[in-house]
C-alpha positions, 0 to 999 in steps of 0.5 A: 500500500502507498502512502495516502498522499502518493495515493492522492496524487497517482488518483490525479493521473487516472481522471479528467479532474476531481476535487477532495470529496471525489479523492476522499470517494475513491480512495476511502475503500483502501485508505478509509481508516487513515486519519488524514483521509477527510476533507481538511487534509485532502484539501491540503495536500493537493493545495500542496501539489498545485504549490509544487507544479504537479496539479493545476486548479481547473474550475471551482463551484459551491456544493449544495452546503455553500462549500467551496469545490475546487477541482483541479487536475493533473497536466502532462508534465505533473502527471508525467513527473507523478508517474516517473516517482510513484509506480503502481 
C-alpha cells in the first residue's frame, strides 16, 4: 500500500479532474481508516501539489452546503513527473 498522499496524487493521473470529496470517494475503500483521509487534509495536500507544479486548479463551484469545490487536475508534465516517482 502507498502512502495516502502518493495515493492522492497517482488518483490525479487516472481522471479528467476531481476535487477532495471525489479523492476522499475513491480512495476511502483502501485508505478509509487513515486519519488524514477527510476533507481538511485532502484539501491540503493537493493545495500542496498545485504549490509544487504537479496539479493545476481547473474550475471551482459551491456544493449544495455553500462549500467551496475546487477541482483541479493533473497536466502532462505533473502527471508525467507523478508517474516517473510513484509506480503502481
Amino acid at each position: 500500500m502507498k502512502p495516502l498522499n502518493y495515493a492522492i496524487l497517482k488518483y490525479f493521473t487516472k481522471v479528467e479532474e476531481a476535487c477532495a470529496e471525489d479523492v476522499i470517494e475513491a480512495l476511502k475503500g483502501e485508505y478509509g481508516s487513515f486519519k488524514a483521509l477527510n476533507r481538511k487534509d485532502v484539501v491540503t495536500a493537493l493545495m500542496t501539489a498545485e504549490a509544487n507544479g504537479l496539479l493545476e486548479e481547473t474550475r471551482f463551484e459551491l456544493d449544495k452546503g455553500g462549500e467551496l469545490r475546487v477541482y483541479y487536475h493533473a497536466h502532462a508534465e505533473g502527471a508525467e513527473t507523478i508517474n516517473k516517482y510513484i509506480k503502481d
